[in-house]
C-alpha positions as CSV (number, residue, x, y, z in Angstrom):
1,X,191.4,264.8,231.9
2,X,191.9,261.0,231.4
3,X,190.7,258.3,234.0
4,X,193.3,257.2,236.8
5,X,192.7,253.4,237.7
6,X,193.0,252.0,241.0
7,X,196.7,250.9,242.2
8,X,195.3,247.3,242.3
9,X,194.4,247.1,238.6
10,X,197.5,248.8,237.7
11,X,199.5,246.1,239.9
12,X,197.8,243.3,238.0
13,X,198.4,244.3,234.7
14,X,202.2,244.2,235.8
15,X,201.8,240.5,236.4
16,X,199.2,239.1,233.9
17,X,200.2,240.1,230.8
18,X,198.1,238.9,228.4
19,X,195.0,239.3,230.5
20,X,193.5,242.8,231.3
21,X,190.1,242.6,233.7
22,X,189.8,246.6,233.3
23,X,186.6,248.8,232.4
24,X,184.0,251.4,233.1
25,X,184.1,250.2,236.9
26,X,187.9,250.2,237.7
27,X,188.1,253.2,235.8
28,X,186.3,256.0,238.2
29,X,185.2,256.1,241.4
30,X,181.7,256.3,241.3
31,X,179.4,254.1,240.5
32,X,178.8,253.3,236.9
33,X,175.7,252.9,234.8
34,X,174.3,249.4,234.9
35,X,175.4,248.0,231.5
36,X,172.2,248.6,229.0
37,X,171.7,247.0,225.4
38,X,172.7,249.5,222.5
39,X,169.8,251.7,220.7
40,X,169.2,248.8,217.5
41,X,170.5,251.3,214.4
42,X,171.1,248.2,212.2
43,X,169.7,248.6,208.7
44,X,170.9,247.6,205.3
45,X,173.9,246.3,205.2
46,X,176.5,248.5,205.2
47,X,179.3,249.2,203.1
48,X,181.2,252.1,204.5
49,X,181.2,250.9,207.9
50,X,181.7,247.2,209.8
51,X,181.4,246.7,213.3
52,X,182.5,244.0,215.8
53,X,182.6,243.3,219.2
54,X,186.3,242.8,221.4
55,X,185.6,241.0,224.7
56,X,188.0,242.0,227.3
57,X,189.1,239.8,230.5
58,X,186.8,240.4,232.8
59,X,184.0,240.0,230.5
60,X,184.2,244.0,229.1
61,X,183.4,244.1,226.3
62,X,184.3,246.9,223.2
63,X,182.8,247.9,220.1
64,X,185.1,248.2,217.0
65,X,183.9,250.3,214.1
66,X,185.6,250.6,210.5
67,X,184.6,253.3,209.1
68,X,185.6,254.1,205.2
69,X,183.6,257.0,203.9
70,X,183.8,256.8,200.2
71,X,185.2,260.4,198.3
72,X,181.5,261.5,197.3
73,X,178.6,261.4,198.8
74,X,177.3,257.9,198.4
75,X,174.2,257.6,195.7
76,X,171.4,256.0,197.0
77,X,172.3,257.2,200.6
78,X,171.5,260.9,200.1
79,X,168.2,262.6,202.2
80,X,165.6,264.0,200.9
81,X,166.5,267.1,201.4
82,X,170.4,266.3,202.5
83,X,172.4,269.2,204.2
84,X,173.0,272.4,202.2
85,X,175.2,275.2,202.5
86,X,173.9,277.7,205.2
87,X,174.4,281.3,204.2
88,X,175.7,284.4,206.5
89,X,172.1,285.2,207.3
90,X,171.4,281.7,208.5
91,X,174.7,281.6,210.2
92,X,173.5,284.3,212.2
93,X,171.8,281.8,214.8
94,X,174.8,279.7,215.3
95,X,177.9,279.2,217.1
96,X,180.5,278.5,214.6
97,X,184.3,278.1,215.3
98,X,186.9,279.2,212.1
99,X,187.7,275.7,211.2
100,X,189.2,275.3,207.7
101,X,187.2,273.1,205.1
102,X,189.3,270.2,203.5
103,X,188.0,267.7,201.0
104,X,188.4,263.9,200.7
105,X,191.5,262.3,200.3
106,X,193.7,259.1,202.1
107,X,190.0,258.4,203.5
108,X,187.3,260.4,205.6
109,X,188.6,260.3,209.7
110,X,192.1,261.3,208.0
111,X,190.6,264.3,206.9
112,X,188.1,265.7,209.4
113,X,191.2,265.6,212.2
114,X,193.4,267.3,209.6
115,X,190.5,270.2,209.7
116,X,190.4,269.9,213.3
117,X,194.5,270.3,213.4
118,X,194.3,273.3,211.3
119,X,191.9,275.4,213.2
120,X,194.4,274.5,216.2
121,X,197.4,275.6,213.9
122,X,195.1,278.7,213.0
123,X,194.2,279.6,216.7
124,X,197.2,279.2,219.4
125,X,199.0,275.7,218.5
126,X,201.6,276.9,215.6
127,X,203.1,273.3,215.5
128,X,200.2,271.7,214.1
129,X,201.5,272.7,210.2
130,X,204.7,274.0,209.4
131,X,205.1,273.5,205.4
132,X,205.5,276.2,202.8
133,X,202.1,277.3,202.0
134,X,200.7,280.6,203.1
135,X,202.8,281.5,204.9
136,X,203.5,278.2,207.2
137,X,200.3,278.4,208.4
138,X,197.6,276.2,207.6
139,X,195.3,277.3,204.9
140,X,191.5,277.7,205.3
141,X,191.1,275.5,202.2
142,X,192.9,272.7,200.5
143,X,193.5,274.4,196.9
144,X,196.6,275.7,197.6
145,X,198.3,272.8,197.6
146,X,196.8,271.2,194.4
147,X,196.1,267.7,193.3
148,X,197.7,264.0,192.4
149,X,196.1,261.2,191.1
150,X,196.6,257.2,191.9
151,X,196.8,254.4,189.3
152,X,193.5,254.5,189.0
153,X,193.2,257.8,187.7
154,X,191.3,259.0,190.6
155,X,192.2,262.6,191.4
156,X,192.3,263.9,194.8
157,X,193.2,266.8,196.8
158,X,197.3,267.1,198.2
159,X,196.7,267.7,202.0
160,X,199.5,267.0,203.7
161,X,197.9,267.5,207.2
162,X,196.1,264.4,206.8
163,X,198.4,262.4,204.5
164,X,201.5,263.2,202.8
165,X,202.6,262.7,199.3
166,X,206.3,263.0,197.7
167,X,206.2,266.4,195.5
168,X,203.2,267.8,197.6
169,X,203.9,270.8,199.1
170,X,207.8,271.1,198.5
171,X,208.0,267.4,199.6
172,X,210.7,265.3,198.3
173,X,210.8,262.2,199.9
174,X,208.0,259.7,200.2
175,X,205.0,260.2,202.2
176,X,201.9,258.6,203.1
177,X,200.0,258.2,200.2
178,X,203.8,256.9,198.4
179,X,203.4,254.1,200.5
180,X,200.3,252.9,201.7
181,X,197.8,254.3,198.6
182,X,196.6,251.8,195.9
183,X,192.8,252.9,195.3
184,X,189.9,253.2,197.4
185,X,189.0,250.3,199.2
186,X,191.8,248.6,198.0
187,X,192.7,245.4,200.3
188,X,195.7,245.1,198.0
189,X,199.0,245.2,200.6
190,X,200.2,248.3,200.5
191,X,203.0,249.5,197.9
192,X,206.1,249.9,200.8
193,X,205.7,246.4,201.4
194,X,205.7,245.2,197.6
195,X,207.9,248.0,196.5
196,X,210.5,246.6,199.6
197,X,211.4,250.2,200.9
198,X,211.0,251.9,204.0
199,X,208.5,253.2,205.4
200,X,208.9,257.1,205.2
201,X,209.1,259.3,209.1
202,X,206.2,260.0,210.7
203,X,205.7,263.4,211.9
204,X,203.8,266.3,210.0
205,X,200.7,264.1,208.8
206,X,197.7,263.1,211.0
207,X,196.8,260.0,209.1
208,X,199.5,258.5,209.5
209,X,199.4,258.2,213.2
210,X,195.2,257.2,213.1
211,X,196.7,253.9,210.8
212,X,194.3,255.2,208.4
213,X,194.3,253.3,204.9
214,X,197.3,251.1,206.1
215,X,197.3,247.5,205.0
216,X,199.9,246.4,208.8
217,X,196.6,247.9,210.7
218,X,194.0,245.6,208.5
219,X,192.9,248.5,207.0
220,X,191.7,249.3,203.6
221,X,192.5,252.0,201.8
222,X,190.5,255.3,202.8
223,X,189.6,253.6,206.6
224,X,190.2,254.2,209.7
225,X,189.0,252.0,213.2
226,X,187.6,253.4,216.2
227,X,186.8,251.6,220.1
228,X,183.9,252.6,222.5
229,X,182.2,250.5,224.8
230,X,179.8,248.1,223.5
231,X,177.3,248.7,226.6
232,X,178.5,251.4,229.0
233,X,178.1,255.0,228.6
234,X,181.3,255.6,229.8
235,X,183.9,257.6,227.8
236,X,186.6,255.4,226.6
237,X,189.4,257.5,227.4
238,X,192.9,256.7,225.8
239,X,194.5,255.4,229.0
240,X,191.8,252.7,228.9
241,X,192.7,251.9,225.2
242,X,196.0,251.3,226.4
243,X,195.4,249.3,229.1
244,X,193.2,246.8,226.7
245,X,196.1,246.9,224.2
246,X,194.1,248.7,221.5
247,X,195.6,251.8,221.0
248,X,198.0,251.4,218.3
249,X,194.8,250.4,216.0
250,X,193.0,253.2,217.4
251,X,191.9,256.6,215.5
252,X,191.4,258.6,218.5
253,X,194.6,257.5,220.0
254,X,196.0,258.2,216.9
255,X,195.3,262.2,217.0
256,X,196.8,261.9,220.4
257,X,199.7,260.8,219.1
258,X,199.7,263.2,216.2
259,X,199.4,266.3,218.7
260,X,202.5,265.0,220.9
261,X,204.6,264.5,217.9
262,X,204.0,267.8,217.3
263,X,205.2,268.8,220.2
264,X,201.9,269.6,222.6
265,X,200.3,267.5,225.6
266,X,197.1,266.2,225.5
267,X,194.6,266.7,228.4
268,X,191.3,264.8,227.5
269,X,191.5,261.7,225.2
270,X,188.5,260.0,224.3
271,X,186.0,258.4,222.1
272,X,182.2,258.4,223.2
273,X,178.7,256.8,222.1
274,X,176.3,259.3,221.7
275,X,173.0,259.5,223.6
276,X,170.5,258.7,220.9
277,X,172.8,255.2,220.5
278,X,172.5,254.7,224.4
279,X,171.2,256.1,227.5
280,X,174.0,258.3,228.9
281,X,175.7,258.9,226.2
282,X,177.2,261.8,224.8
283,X,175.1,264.4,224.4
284,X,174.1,267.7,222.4
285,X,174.7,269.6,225.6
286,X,178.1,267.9,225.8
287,X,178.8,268.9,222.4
288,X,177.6,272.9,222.5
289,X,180.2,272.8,225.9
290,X,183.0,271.2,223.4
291,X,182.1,274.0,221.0
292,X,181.9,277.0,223.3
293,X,185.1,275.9,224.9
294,X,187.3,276.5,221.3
295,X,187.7,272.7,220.7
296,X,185.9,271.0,217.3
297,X,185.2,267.3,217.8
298,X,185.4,264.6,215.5
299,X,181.7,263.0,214.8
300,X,181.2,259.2,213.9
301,X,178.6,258.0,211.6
302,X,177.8,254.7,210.4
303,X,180.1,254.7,207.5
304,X,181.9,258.6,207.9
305,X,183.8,260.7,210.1
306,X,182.9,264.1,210.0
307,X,184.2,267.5,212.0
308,X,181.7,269.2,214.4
309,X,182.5,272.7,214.1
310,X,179.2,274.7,215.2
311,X,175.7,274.3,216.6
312,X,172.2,275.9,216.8
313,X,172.1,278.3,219.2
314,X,168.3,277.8,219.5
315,X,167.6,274.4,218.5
316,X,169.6,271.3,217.7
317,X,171.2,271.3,214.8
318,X,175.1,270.5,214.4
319,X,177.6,272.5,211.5
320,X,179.8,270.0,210.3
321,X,182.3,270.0,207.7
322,X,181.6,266.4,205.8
323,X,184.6,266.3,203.3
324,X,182.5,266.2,200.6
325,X,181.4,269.8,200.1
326,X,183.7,272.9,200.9
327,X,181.3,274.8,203.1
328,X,179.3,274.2,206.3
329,X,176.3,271.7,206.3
330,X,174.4,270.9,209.1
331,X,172.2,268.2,211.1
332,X,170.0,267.2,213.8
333,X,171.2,265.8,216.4
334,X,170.7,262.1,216.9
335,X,169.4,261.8,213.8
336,X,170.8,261.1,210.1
337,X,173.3,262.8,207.5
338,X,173.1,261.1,204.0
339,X,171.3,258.3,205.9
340,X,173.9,257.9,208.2
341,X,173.0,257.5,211.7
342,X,174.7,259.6,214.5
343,X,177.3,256.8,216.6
344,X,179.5,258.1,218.5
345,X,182.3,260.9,218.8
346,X,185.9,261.3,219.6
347,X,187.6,264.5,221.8
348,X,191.4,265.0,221.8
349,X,192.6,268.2,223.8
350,X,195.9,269.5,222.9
351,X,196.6,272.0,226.0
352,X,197.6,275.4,225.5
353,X,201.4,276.0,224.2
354,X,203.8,278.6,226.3
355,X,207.5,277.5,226.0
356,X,207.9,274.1,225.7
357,X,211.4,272.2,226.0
358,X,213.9,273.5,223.5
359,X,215.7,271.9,220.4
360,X,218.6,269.2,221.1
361,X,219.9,266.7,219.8
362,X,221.3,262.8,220.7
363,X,225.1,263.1,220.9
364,X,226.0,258.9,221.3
365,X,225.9,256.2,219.9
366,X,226.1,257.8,215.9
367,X,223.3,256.3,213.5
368,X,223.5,253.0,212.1
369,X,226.6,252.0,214.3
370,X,227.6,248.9,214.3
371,X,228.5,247.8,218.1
372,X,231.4,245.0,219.0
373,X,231.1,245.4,223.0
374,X,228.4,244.3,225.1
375,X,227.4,247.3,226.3
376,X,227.5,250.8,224.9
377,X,225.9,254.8,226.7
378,X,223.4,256.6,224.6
379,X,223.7,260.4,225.3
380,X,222.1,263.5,224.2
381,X,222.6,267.0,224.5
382,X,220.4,269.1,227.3
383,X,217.1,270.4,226.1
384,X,216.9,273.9,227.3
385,X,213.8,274.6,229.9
386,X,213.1,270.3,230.2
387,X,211.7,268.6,233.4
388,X,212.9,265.3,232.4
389,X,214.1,262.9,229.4
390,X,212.1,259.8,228.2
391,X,213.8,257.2,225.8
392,X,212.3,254.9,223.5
393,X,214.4,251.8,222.8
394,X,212.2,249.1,220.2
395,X,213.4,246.6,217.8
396,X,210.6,247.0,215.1
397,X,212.1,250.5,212.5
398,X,208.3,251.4,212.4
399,X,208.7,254.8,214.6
400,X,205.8,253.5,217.0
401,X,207.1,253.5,220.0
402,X,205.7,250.7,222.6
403,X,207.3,252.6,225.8
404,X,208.7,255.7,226.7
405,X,210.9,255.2,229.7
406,X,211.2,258.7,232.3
407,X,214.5,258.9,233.1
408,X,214.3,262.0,235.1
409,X,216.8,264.6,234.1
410,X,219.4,262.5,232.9
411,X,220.9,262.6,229.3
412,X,222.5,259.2,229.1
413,X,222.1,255.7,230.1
414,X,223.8,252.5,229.8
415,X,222.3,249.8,227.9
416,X,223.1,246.0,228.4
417,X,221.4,242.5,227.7
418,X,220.7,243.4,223.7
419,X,221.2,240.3,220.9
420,X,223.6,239.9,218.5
421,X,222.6,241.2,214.6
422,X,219.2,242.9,216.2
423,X,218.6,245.8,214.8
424,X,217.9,248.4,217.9
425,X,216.2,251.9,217.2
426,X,216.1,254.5,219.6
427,X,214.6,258.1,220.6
428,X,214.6,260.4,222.9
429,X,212.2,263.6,223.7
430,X,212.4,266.2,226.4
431,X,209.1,267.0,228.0
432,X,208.1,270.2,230.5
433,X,204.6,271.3,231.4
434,X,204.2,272.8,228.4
435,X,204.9,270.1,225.6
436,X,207.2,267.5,224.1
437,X,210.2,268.2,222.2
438,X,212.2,265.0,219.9
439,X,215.4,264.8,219.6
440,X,217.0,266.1,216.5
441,X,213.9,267.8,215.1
442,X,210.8,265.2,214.9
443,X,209.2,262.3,216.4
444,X,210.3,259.9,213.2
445,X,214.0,261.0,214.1
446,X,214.6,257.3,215.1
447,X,218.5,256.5,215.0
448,X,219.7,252.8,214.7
449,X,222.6,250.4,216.0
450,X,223.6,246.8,216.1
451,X,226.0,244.8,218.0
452,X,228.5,243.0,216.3
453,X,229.9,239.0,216.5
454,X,232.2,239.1,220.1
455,X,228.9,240.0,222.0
456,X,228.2,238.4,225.3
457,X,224.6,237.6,225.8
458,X,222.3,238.9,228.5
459,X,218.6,239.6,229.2
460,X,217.3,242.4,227.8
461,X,217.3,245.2,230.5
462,X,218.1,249.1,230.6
463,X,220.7,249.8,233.5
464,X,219.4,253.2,234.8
């Protein structure tokens, strides 16, 4: 599960804002590992992958890696003998768990977590994909759902599991690659903001909630960004991304969020440095227990993000699915694949599903209302089975909420202290042991209102 932090870190960041003394040391009890310079895997300049350093209060420091692997293998990069397709026979000697093989498309990290969500839509979490094809379960390859192809003329894969497209698998509104596509490695802003529409709900695609290929994020088209430590072992877990105010940029987090918006929990959160980058690290051992316990992980490279699916049961090689090629390849551990070093990996737990929180709906104020009072209730109907309620109130329409506020098991509450012609939106989910549910059917369900001239002014604050 993710760290806890000591009550007097969590006290501080309640009165210094802007400055968050937090790390490997204030995260867990025991004592940490002695920071330690990195394993030196710098070579050629890179450019599939950039990496920076973020230095924290407190003199923490994180590593932030860009990663934008291209839609083919890169030429010049390949092995000499670069990782083939392993046949039954060879298979024979590995553990392998069912995941489904997707190719390229929206960018690399986009794709390997929309494997990894499949093989959890495939085995015990039925949220993860609910469109039309096969069935409304998610198919073990991405041909099925056929092909589109940018301005460019650049054909790619429809895969609405990692990015969404308007006349993609019965779609027919915009989606992900409607509004933040323009070509690969494109810097160009993306075509929402020079087309002037919305943004389209989040909800059923994966990418959209990693920020992959979105120009707001700073990233190109077909990346994604991902935090670790810069010189601790340490797991990064996604509580700690929140308290260093990263998350929202953050790939990892990002699958978090996708899994909750799809109605599960999320037990373990984080993103890792592998032991042949540093002493401590994560390691092959770590990885076969990942494997062995049902759960894929998501594998960093210097310049790709591939899905760990397998392993040698005798020896250390790791079955990956790489994006590129629609059947199992493989690696050694610590080493290479395509000449891209082994960096670091990212775990995301959804917990098992039983019954979580049934459907309902907000009741007050309607969407798009236009308020002339100064104060107003927002109710909802009762989710059947829920513990509690939590409300997200922001003034930015992007459906990325900044806070969700537990207000125990009531369904309404009395807002006050808004401004005049501010745009408010709102939503509210029910959550039990078991999962999240959203109000009115999805986690982009945001509904809007606005108070009107006649307001009296206060500070912003929520009268619970």
């Amino acid at each position: 599960m993710q760290s806890k932090h000591i009550p007097a870190l969590t006290a501080l960041l309640c009165i210094l804002i802007l400055a968050i003394p937090f790390g490997p040391a204030q995260a867990r009890a025991v004592e940490p590992v002695p920071p330690q310079p990195p394993v030196d895997l710098s070579g050629p300049e890179d450019p599939y992958f950039t990496s920076s350093t973020l230095t924290l209060a407190g003199g923490i420091s994180l590593e932030e890696m860009v990663i934008s692997g291209p839609p083919a293998p890169p030429s010049g990069f390949e092995e000499a003998q670069p990782g083939a397709a392993l046949t039954v026979q060879e298979l024979s000697g590995f553990k392998l768990l069912p995941v489904p093989v997707y190719t390229w498309v929206f960018g690399c990290s986009a794709v390997s977590a929309a494997m990894i969500a499949g093989y959890y839509d495939r085995n015990g979490f039925p949220n993860m994909y609910t469109g039309p094809a096969n069935g409304g379960v998610a198919p073990d390859e991405d041909l099925v759902w056929g092909r589109w192809a940018d301005r460019y003329k650049d054909t790619y894969p429809i895969n609405p599991l990692a990015a969404s497209i308007k006349g993609g698998d019965g779609r027919t509104i915009r989606g992900s690659i409607d509004d933040y596509w323009v070509g690969y490695d494109s810097t160009l802003p993306d075509p929402y903001i020079t087309g002037g529409w919305p943004e389209h709900p989040w909800g059923e695609s994966v990418g959209d909630f990693m920020k992959t290929s979105q120009y707001e994020y700073e990233n190109t088209d077909g990346s994604t960004r991902f935090y670790s430590y810069s010189s601790f072992p340490d797991r990064l877990y996604c509580s700690d991304m929140e308290m260093a105010g990263i998350h929202h940029q953050d790939g990892t987090y990002g699958l978090k969020l996708f899994f909750e918006a799809r109605g599960y929990t999320v037990g373990d959160c984080y993103n890792q440095k592998t032991d042949n980058t540093i002493t401590g690290g994560f390691s092959f051992e770590d990885y076969k227990a990942e494997i062995d316990a049902g759960h894929p992980v998501l594998i960093h490279l210097r310049g790709h993000t591939v899905a760990g699916v397998g392993y040698q049961e005798d020896g250390q090689k790791v079955i990956l699915h790489d994006t590129w090629r629609p059947f199992n390849t493989q690696m050694t551990w610590g080493g290479r694949y395509e000449g891209m070093d082994l960096l670091s990996v990212s775990v995301v737990h959804p917990e098992p599903p039983s019954s979580p929180p049934g459907r309902f709906a907000k009741t007050a104020v309607v969407d798009k209302a236009t308020i002339r009072s100064d104060r107003l209730t927002l109710s909802w109907a009762q989710s059947k089975g829920a513990d509690n309620y939590e409300i997200c109130i922001d003034t930015v329409g992007n459906r990325s909420c900044p806070e969700w506020i537990d207000l125990g098991t009531r369904t309404r509450i009395d807002l006050e202290g808004v401004e005049m012609g501010v745009t408010y939106y709102w939503q509210v989910r029910a959550r039990n042991a078991s999962g999240l549910t959203y109000a009115n059917g999805g986690y982009g369900e945001f509904w809007s209102f606005q108070f009107g001239e006649g307001v009296n002014l206060y500070l912003p604050q929520l009268t619970r």
